[in-house]
Rosetta silent file (secondary structure, phi, psi, omega in degrees, C-alpha in Angstrom):
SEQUENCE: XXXXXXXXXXXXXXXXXXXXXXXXXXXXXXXXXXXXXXXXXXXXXXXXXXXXXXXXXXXXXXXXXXXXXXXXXXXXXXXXXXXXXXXXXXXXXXXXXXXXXXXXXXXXXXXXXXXXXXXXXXXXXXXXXXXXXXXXXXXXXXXXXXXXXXXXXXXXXXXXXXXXXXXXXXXXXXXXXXXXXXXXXXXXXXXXXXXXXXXXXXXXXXXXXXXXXXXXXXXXXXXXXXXXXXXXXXXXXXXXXXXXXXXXXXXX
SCORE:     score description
SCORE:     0.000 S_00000001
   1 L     0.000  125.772 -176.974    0.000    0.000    0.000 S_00000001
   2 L   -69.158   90.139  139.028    1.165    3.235   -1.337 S_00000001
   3 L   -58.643  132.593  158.661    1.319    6.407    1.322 S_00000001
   4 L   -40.415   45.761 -169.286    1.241    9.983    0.750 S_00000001
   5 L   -38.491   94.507  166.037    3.443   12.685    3.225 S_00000001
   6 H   -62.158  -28.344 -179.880    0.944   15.290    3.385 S_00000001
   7 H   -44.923  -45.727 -173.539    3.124   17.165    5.681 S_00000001
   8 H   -52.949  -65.587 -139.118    5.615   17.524    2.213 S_00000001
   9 H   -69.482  -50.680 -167.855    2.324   18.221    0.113 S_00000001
  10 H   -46.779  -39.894  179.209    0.589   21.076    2.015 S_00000001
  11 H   -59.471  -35.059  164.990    3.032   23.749    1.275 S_00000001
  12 H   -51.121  -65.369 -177.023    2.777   23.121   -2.317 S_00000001
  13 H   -38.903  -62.997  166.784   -0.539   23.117   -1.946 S_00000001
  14 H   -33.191  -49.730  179.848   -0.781   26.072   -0.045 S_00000001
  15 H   -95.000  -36.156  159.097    0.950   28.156   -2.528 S_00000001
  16 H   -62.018  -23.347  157.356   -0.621   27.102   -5.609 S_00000001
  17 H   -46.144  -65.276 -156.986   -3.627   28.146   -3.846 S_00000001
  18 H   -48.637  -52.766  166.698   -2.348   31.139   -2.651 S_00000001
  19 H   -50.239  -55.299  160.913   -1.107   32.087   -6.610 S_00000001
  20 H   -22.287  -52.206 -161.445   -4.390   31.235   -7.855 S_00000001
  21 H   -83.800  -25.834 -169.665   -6.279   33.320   -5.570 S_00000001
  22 H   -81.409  -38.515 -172.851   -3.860   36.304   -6.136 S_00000001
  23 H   -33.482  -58.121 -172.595   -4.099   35.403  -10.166 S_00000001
  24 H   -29.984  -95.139  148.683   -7.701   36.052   -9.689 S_00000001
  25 H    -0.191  -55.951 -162.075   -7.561   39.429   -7.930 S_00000001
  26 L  -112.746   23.170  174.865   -5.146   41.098  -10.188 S_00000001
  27 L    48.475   22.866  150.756   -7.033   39.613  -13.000 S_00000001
  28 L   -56.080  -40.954 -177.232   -4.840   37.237  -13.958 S_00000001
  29 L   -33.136  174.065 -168.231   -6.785   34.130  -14.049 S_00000001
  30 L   -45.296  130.771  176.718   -7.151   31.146  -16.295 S_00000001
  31 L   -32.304  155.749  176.149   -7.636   32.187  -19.966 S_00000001
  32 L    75.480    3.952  176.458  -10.948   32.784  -21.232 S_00000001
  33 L   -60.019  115.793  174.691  -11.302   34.674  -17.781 S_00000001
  34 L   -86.359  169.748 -129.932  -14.236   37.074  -18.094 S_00000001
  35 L  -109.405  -47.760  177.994  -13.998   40.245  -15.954 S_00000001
  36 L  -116.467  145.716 -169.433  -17.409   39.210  -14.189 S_00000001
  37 E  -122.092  163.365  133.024  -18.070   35.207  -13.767 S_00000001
  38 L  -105.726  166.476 -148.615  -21.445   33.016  -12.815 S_00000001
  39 E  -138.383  142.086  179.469  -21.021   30.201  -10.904 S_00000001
  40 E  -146.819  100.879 -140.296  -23.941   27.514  -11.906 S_00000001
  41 L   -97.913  126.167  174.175  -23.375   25.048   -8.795 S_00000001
  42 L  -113.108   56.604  164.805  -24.479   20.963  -10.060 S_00000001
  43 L  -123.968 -168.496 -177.612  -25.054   20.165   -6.411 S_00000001
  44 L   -58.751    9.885  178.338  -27.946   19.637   -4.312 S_00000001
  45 L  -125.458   14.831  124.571  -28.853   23.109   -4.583 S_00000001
  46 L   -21.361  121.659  145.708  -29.434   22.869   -8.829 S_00000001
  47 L   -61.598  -60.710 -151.414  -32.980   23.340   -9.373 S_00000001
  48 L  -122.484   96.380  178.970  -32.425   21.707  -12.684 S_00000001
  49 H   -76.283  -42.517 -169.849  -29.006   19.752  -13.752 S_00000001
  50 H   -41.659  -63.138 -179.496  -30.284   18.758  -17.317 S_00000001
  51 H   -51.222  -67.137 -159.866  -31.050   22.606  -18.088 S_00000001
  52 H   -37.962  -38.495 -158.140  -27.677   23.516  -16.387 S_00000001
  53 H   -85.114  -78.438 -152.259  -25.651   20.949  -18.778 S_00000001
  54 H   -65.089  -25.109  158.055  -27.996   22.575  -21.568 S_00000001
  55 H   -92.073   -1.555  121.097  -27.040   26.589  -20.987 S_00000001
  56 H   -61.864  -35.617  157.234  -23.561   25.632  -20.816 S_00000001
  57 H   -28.491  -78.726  149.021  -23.711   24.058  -23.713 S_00000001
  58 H   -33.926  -78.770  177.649  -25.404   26.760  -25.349 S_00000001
  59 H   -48.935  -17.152  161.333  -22.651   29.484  -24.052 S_00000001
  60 H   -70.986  -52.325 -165.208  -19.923   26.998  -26.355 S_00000001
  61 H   -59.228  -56.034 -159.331  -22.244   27.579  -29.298 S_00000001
  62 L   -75.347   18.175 -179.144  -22.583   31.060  -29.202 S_00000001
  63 L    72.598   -1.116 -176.459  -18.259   30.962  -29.148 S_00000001
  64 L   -56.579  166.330  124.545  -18.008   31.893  -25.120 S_00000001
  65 L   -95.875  161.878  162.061  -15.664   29.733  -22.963 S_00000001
  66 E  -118.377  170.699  139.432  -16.787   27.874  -19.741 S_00000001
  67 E  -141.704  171.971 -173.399  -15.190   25.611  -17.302 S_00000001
  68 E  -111.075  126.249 -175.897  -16.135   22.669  -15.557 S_00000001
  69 E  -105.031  106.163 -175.286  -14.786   22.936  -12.133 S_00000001
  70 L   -60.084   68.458 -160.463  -14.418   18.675  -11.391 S_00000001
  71 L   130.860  -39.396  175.556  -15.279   17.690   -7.829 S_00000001
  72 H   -30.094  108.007  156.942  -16.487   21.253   -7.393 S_00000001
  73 H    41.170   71.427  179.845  -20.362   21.344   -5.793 S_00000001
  74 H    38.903   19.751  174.081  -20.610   18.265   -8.050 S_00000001
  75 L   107.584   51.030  166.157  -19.200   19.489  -10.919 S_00000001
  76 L   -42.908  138.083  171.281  -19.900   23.245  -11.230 S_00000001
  77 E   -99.938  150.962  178.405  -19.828   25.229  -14.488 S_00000001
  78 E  -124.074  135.691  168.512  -18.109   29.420  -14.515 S_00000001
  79 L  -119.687 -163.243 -168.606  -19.881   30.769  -16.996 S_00000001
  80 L  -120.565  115.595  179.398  -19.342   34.565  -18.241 S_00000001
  81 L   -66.841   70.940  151.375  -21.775   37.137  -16.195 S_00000001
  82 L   -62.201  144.146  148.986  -23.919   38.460  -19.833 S_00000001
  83 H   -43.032  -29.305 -166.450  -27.246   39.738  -19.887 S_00000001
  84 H  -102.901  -40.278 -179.582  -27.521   36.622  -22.642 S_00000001
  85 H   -79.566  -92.527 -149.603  -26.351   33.824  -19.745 S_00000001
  86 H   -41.257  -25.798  164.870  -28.422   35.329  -16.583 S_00000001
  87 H   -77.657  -34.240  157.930  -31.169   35.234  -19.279 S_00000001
  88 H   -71.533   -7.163  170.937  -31.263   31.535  -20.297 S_00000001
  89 H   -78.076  -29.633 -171.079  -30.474   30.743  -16.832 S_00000001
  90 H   -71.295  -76.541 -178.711  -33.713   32.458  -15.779 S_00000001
  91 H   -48.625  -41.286  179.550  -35.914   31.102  -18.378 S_00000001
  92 L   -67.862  -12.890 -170.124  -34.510   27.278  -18.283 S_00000001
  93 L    59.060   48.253  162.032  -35.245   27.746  -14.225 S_00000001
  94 L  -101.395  119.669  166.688  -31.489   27.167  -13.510 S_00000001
  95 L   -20.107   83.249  173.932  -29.905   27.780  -10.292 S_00000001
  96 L  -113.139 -159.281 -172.327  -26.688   30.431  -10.681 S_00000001
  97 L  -151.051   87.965  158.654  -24.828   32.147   -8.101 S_00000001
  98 L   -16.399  130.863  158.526  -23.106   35.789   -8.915 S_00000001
  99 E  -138.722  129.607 -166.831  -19.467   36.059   -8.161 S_00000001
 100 L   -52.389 -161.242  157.278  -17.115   38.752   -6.604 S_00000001
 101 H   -93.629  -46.624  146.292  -13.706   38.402   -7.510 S_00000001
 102 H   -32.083  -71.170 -173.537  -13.372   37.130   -3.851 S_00000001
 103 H   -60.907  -35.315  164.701  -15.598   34.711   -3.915 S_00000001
 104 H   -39.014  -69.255 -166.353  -13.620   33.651   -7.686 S_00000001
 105 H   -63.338  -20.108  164.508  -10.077   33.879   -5.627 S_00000001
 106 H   -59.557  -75.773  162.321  -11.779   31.783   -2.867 S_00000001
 107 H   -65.738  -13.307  149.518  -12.720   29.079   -5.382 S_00000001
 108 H   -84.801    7.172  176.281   -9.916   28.697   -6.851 S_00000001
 109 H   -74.932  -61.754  156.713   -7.997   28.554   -3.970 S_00000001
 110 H   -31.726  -86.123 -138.989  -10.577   25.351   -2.673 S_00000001
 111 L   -69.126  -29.026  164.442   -9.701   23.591   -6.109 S_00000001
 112 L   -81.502  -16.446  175.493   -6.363   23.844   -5.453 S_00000001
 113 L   -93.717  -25.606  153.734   -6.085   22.772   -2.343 S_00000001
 114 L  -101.011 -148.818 -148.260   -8.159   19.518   -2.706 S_00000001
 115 L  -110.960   62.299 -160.559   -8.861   16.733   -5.020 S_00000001
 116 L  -128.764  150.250  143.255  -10.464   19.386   -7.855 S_00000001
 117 L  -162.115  143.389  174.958   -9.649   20.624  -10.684 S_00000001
 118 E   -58.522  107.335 -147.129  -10.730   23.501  -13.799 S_00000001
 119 E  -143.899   89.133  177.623  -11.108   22.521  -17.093 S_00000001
 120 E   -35.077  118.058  118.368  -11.592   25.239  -19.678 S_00000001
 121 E   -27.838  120.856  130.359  -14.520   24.429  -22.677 S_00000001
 122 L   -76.134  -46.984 -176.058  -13.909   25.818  -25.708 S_00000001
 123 L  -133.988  151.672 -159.192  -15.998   23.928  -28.043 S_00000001
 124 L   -97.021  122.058 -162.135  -19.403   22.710  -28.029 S_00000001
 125 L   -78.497  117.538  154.202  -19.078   19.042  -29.101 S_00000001
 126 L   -41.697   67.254  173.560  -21.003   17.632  -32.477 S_00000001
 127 E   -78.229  123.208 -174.641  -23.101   14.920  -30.916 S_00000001
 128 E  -107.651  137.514  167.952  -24.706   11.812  -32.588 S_00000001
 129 E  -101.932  111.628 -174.862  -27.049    9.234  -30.959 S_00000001
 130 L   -56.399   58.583 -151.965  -26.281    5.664  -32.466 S_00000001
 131 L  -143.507  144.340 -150.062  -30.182    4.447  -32.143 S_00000001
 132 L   -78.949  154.423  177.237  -32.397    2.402  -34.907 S_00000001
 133 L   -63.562 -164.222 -178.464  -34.749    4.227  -37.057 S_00000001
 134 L   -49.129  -51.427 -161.825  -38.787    3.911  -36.988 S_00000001
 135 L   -77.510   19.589  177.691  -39.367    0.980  -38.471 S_00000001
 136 L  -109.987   88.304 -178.547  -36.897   -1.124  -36.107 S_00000001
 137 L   -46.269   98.154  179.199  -39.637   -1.057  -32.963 S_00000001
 138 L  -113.670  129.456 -174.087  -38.412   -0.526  -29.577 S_00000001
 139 L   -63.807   -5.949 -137.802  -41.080   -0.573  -26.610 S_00000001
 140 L  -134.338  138.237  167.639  -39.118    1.654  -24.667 S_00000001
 141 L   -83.408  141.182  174.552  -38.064    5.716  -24.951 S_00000001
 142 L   -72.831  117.783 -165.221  -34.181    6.202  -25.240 S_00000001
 143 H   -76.665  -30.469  161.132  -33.435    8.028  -22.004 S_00000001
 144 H   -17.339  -58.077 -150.266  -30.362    9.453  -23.518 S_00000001
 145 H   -82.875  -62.395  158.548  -32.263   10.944  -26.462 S_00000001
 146 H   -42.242  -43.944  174.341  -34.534   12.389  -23.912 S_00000001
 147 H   -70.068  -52.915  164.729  -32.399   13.569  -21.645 S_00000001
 148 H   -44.459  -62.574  177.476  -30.840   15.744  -24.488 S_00000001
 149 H   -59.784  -48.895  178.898  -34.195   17.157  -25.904 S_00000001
 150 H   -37.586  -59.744  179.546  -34.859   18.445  -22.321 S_00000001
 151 H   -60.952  -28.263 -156.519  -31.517   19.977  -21.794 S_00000001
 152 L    94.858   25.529 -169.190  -31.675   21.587  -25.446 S_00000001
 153 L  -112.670  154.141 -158.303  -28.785   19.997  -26.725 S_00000001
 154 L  -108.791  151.850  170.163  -29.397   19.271  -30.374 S_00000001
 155 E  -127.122 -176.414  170.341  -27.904   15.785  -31.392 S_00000001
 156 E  -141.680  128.684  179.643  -28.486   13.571  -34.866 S_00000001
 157 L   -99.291   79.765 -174.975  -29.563   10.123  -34.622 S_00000001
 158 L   -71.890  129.485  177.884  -27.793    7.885  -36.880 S_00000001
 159 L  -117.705 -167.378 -152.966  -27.922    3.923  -37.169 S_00000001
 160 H   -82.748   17.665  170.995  -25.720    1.972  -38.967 S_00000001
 161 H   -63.255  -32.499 -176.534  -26.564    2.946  -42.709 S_00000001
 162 H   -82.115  -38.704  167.131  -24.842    6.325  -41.095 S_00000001
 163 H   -87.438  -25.066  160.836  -22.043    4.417  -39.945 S_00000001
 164 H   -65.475  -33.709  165.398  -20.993    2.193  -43.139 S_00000001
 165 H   -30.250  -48.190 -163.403  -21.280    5.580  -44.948 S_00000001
 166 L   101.032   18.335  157.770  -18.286    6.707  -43.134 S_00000001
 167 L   -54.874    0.349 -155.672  -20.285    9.254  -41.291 S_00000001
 168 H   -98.850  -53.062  157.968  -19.000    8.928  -37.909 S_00000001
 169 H   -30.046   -5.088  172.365  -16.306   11.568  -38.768 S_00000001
 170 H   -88.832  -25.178  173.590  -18.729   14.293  -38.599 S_00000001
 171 L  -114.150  161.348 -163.928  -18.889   13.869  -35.041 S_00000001
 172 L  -109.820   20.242 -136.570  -17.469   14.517  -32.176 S_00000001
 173 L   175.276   76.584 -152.860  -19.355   12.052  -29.796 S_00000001
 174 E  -110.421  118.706 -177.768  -20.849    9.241  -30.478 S_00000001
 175 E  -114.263  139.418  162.708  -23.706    7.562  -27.801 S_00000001
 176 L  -126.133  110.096 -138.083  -24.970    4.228  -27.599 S_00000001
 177 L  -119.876  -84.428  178.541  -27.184    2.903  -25.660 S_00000001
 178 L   -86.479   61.932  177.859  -30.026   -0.151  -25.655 S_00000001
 179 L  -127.696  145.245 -170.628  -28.345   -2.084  -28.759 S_00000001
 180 L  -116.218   97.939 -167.392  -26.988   -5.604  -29.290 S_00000001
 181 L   -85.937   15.741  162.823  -24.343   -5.706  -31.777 S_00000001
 182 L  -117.371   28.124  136.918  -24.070   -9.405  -31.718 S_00000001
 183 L   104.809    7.408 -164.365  -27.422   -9.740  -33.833 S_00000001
 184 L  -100.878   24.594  166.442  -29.765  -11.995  -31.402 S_00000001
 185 L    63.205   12.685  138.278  -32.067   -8.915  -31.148 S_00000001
 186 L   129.788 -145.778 -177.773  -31.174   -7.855  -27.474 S_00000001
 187 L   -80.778    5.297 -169.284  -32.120   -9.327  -24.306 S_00000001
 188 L  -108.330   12.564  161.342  -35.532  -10.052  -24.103 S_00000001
 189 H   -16.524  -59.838  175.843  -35.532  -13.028  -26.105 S_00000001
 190 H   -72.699  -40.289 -169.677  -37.316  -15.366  -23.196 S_00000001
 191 H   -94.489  -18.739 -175.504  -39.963  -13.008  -22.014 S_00000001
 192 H  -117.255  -12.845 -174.249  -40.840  -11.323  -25.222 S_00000001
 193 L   -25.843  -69.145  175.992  -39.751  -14.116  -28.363 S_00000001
 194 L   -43.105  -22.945 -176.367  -44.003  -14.010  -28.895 S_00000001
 195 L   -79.867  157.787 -174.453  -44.672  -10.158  -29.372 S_00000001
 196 H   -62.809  -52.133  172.928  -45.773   -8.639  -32.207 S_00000001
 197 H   -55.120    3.389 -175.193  -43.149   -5.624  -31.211 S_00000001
 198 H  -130.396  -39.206 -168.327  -40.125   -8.115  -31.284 S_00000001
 199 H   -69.163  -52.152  168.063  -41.408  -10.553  -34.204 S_00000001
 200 H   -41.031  -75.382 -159.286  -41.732   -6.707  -35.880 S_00000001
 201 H   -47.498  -50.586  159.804  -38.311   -5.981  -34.870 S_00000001
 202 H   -40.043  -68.695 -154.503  -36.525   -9.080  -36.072 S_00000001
 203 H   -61.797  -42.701  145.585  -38.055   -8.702  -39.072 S_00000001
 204 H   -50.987  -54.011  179.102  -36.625   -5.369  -39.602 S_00000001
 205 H   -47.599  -82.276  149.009  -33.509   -5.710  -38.417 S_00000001
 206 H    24.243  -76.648  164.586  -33.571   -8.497  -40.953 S_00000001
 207 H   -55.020  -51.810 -151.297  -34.215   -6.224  -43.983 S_00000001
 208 H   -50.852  -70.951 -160.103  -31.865   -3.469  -42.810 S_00000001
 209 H   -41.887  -63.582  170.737  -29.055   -6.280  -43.258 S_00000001
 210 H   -43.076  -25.617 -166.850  -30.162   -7.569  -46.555 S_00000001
 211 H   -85.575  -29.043 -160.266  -30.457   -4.019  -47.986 S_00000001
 212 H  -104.387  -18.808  158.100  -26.862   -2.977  -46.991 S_00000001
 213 L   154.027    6.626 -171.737  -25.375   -6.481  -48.363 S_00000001
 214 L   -89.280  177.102  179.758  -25.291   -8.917  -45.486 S_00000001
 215 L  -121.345   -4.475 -157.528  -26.758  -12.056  -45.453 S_00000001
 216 L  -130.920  124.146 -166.132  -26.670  -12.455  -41.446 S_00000001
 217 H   -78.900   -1.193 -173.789  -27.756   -9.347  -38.955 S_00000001
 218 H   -89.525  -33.667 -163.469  -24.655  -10.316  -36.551 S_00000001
 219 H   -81.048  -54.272 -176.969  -22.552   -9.833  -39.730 S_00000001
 220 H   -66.599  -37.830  174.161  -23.881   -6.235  -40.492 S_00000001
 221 H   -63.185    5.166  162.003  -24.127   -5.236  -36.203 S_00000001
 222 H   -96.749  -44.738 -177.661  -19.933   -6.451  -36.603 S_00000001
 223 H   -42.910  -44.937 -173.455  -19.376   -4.362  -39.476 S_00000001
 224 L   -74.167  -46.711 -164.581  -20.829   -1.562  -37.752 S_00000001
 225 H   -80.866  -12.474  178.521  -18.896   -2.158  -34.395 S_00000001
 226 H   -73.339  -22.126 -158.025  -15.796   -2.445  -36.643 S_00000001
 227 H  -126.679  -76.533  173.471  -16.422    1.068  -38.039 S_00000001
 228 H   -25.555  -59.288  159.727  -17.449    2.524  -34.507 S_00000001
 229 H   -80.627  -11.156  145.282  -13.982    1.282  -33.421 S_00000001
 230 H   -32.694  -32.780 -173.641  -12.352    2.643  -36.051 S_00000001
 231 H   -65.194  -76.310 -136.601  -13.952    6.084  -35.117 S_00000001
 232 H   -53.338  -39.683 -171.922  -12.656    5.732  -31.436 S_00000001
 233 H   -67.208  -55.509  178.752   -9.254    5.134  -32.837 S_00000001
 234 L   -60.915   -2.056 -163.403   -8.937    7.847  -34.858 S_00000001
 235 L   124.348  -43.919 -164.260   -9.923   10.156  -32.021 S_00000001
 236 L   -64.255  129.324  176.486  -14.042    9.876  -31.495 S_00000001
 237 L   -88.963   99.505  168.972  -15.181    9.915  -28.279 S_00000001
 238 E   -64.462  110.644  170.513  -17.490    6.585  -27.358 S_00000001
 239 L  -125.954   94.448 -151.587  -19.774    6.363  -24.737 S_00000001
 240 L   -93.446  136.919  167.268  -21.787    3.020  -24.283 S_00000001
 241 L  -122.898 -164.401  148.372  -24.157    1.668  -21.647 S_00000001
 242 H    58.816 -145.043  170.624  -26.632   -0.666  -20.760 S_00000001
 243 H   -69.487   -0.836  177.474  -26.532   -3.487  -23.384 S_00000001
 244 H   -56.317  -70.134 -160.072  -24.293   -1.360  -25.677 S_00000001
 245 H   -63.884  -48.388 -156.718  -21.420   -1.737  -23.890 S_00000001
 246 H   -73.891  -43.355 -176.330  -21.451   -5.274  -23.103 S_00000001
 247 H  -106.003   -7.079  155.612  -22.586   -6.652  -26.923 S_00000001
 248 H   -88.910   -9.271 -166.750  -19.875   -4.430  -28.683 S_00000001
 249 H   -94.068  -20.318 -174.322  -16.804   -5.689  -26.976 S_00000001
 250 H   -60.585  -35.893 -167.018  -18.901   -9.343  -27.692 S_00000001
 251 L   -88.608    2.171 -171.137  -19.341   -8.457  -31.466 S_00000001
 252 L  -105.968    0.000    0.000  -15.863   -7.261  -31.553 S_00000001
């Protein structure tokens, strides 16, 4: 077991605080420092974290910076105090919190002194959600997909005719969520094999494959995870749940 001499560390500590806090003050701080900041706190005192995540968001599009302060009140955003941020904060019914330049040199002091850190935004990331068109039936709403239209964040939902294109390069983000990329039609096989919705579903799934050249739907769902890791490799940022995760490293 590895220990730690905090006694060594605090002085360190101490003083990159201390520089921070002074940075601050004399209006020095981290690039992209606006003159006045808001502080939009993702802790129990959020009205709304979706909206919050969705008005930061929004301040990358419009060319602003933010940061995400990491550990911070659960992962607090500094936004830039505008009359155009205090107003989408109002209207989305998000929680901010005005800040002095004190109260700035104060939090950055905290982040330096614990197990925190600031992480400048620059660009608002080009998201796609990796989820089957109409005609493939799913019983269920994608909470992803949902979670996004709430916040505002606009995304494009592509399946894999969008990823054998070579499409995946357009984005900067790729989510995946209830899909089974080794071709057995997901998990509900025992409880649902009789519905109309999964006998539908097959049956699509089915076509899709024939249409793009396969003869087998495990052959086109490999093709696809084959192209998906290609993405990741070049740079694309994946992020898989549920059955997602679990049936791409299978089809893979």
């Amino acid at each position: 077991m590895c220990t730690h001499d905090r006694t060594r560390r605090a002085p360190a500590a101490r003083l990159a605080a201390a520089i921070a806090a002074a940075a601050v003050l004399l209006g020095l701080g981290p690039p992209g420092d606006a003159a006045a900041r808001l502080l939009v706190p993702m802790d129990l005192a959020q009205s709304d974290h979706l909206r919050a995540y969705g008005v930061a968001y929004h301040a990358l599009e419009l060319g602003e910076t933010a940061e995400w302060l990491l550990n911070y009140r659960g992962g607090s955003f500094l936004l830039a105090d505008t009359p155009a941020n205090r107003q989408e904060l109002q209207l989305a019914g998000v929680r901010f919190e005005p800040l002095s330049g004190g109260d700035e040199a104060g939090l950055y002091g905290e982040i330096a002194e614990q197990n925190m850190q600031a992480i400048l935004l620059e660009k608002a990331p080009r998201i796609a959600v990796y989820a089957p068109p109409e005609d493939v039936i799913e019983p269920w709403d994608d909470a992803v997909m949902l979670a996004l239209e709430y916040a505002e964040i606009p995304y494009d939902r592509i399946y894999d005719e969008e990823v054998l294109a070579g499409r995946l390069d357009e984005y900067d983000w790729l989510h995946l969520h209830h899909e089974d990329f080794t071709g057995q039609y997901g998990k509900f096989y025992a409880s649902f094999r009789n519905a109309e919705w999964y006998r539908l579903r097959q049956q699509a799934m089915e076509a899709h494959a024939r249409a793009a050249g396969f003869a087998k739907v495990w052959q086109h769902k490999q093709a696809s995870a084959l192209a998906i890791r290609e993405y990741v490799a070049r740079g694309g940022f994946l992020f898989a749940m549920c059955s997602g995760g679990d049936s791409f490293d299978i089809a893979l």
